[in-house]
Phi, psi and omega in degrees: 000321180289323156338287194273021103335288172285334165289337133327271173337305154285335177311311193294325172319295196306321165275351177294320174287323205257003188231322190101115194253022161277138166240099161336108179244049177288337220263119171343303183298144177320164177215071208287139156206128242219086182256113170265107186265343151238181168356124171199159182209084171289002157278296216284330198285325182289300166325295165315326220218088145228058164276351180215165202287136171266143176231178210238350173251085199301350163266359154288345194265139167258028157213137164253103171299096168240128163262146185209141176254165178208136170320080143358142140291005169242025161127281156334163170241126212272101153282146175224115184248065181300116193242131193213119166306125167231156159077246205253340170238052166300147209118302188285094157194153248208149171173114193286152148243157186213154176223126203269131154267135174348301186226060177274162164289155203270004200277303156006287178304299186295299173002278188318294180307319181308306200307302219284353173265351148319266185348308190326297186295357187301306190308352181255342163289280196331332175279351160259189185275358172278001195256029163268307169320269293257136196227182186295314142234155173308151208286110168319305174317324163296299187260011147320305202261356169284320168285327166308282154049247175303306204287359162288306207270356174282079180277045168258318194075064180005065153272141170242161176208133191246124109272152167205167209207098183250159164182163230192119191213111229224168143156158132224227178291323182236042189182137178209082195258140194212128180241155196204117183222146183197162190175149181248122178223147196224127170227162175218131175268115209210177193248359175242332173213138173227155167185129175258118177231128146196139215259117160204189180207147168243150184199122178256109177249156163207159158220167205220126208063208174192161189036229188289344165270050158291163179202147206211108129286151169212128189242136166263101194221132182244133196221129160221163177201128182263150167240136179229128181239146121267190211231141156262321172210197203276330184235337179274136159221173176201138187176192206220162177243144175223120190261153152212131178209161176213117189199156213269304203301284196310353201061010180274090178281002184169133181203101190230115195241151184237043224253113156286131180228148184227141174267131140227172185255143174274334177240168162308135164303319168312339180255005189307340202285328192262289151224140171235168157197106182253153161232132200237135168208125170233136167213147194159160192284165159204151162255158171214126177239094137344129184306333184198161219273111164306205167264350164250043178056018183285131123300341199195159073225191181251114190248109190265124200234146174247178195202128165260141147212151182257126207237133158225135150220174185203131182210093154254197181304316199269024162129189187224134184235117175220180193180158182205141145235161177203151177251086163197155198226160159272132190285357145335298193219122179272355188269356155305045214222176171240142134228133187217160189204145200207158179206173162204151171207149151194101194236142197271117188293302218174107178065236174302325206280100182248152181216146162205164261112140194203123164225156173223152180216135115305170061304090191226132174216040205236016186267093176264322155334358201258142196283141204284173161108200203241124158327120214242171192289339188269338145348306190255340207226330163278332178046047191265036127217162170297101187270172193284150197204124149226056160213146165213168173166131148222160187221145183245163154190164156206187165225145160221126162232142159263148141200224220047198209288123176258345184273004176274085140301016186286123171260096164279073193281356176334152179034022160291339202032029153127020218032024173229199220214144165243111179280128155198165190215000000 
């Protein structure tokens, strides 16, 4: 706890000296903030629209957004796009709808959402001084230098920063589990370089019966990982990963990897929104010191392991398709290796008519942490460590056909409360 206390602390010392907590609102351009209380694919929405700052604080913005949905009656759904003016153009506001049918596609859908957040933004352009620009779209060179821009007048120098704190609390007479998590992540997204930390500790207690069968665990995991990429080209990236972990389920008193990784794209990373097809190579050391002596009789060692993985997605109009397969063994012992394969589909066949799926398969023989000795019934039943498997796998699937009526945009929300809900099990 204290590590991660204090690496909280410092992380916030360092921006506080180096960002600043005032933000420069000199800059000319809309200052957009985008709260999606439903769906969005705010990448694909930044990439279409880059005439204006996306900022990460709705109290920086002098326009605001909230998208929020509601069930159709014909299956589909009413986006509602509220647009509310601050700062200068307090006052100003709006709100445009679109209605997603049962069975558009999510590429479809965001189309739709860009145009109608287009419209949304005429009015507020029309109030400046850029609304001599405003064309069907903007001027490239306009929106070159509205982004050069921001990254002058930004003083986090696009550092993003989260913390949080959960807890999580279950139980009757006779089973009770109580959780307790917190963690820090700091990122900064740049079109030549990205890097992602995050710190974070978990602490699980549960018990099982009462009085003399009672059974009582607690499991503790301290986990941080840096992701560092830079961009080389149009299809190549390179960087590097960095794992730390500590953890009672995992068997781990210390687990630390160093992995250099090379990217390459089958298409320019600018179309990613659409199709990738990446081939990835990782290689690099890990150490491990262990809670208690493995099945290959271990305390410590240093192990060196390499990795393939071949990555595809695809998200058009007739639906979306992705899939990963990967390859990798340690070289010590090559019979020590993973292999694994995972997919989604969701393809819309013809109208109403849809099929999806989602799997995942392992082959895994690569678990060197499983603790030596014989697994006990609270073990199997509890699973509060890891046992040896060299196989894991789930798989989803379904059909779906509508058909009937597409033309009831009507919203009824009776006996809905508001689409929102209270869950307990």
């Amino acid at each position: 706890m204290k590590f991660l206390y204090f690496s909280i602390f410092f992380i916030c010392c360092v921006f506080k000296f180096t960002a600043g907590f005032s933000q420069n609102k000199t800059n000319d351009n809309l200052r957009v903030y985008i709260d999606c209380q439903s769906y969005c694919d705010k990448d694909y929405i930044k990439r279409e629209i880059t005439f204006i700052d996306y900022v990460n604080d709705r109290f920086q913005a002098n326009v605001y957004v909230l998208i929020t949905s509601q069930a159709t009656g014909s299956g589909g759904r009413e986006y509602n796009l509220q647009f509310n003016g601050q700062e200068n153009f307090k006052g100003v506001n709006d709100t445009l709808s679109y209605i997603r049918q049962a069975t558009a596609t999510d590429d479809e859908d965001r189309s739709i959402a860009v145009q109608t957040l287009k419209l949304g933004l005429v009015k507020y352009f029309a109030r400046t001084a850029k609304a001599r620009e405003l064309q069907i779209s903007f001027k490239i060179d306009t929106a070159n230098k509205s982004n050069a821009d921001t990254l002058k007048k930004d003083p986090w120098n696009l550092w993003v920063i989260n913390l949080r704190l959960n807890g999580y609390l279950n139980g009757d007479k006779n089973y009770a589990s109580n959780s307790f998590s917190t963690g820090i992540s700091a990122s900064r997204v740049s079109e030549k370089h990205k890097t992602t930390t995050n710190i974070s500790y978990n602490r699980n207690k549960n018990r099982f019966g009462e009085g003399v069968n009672e059974f009582k665990f607690t499991n503790e995991n301290y986990f941080a990982n840096n992701t560092t990429v830079w961009s080389i080209n149009d299809h190549f990236s390179a960087g590097a990963y960095f794992f730390g972990q500590r953890s009672d389920y995992s068997n781990y008193d210390a687990f630390v990897s160093i992995t250099p990784t090379i990217e390459y794209n089958l298409f320019p990373y600018k179309e990613s929104t659409n199709h990738y097809v990446g081939l990835m190579y990782k290689v690099g050391p890990r150490y491990f010191n262990y809670k208690e002596e493995t099945i290959f009789l271990q305390k410590e060692e240093l192990r060196f392991q390499q990795n393939i993985s071949l990555d595809i997605s695809f998200n058009q109009k007739w639906g979306q398709v992705s899939g990963s397969t990967s390859f990798g063994h340690y070289f010590h012992d090559a019979r020590k290796n993973n292999l694994s394969f995972s997919a989604y589909t969701d393809l819309r066949l013809y109208k109403g008519l849809s099929l999806n799926f989602n799997g995942y398969y392992a082959f895994q023989r690569d678990q060197l942490n499983i603790i030596k000795g014989n697994a006990t019934n609270e073990d199997l039943l509890t699973r509060r460590r890891q046992l040896n498997s060299n196989y894991s796998f789930y798989t989803s699937f379904g059909v779906r056909y509508r058909f009937g009526s597409i033309f009831n945009n009507v919203v009824n929300p009776r006996f809905e409360g508001g689409n929102s809900g209270f869950f307990y099990n």
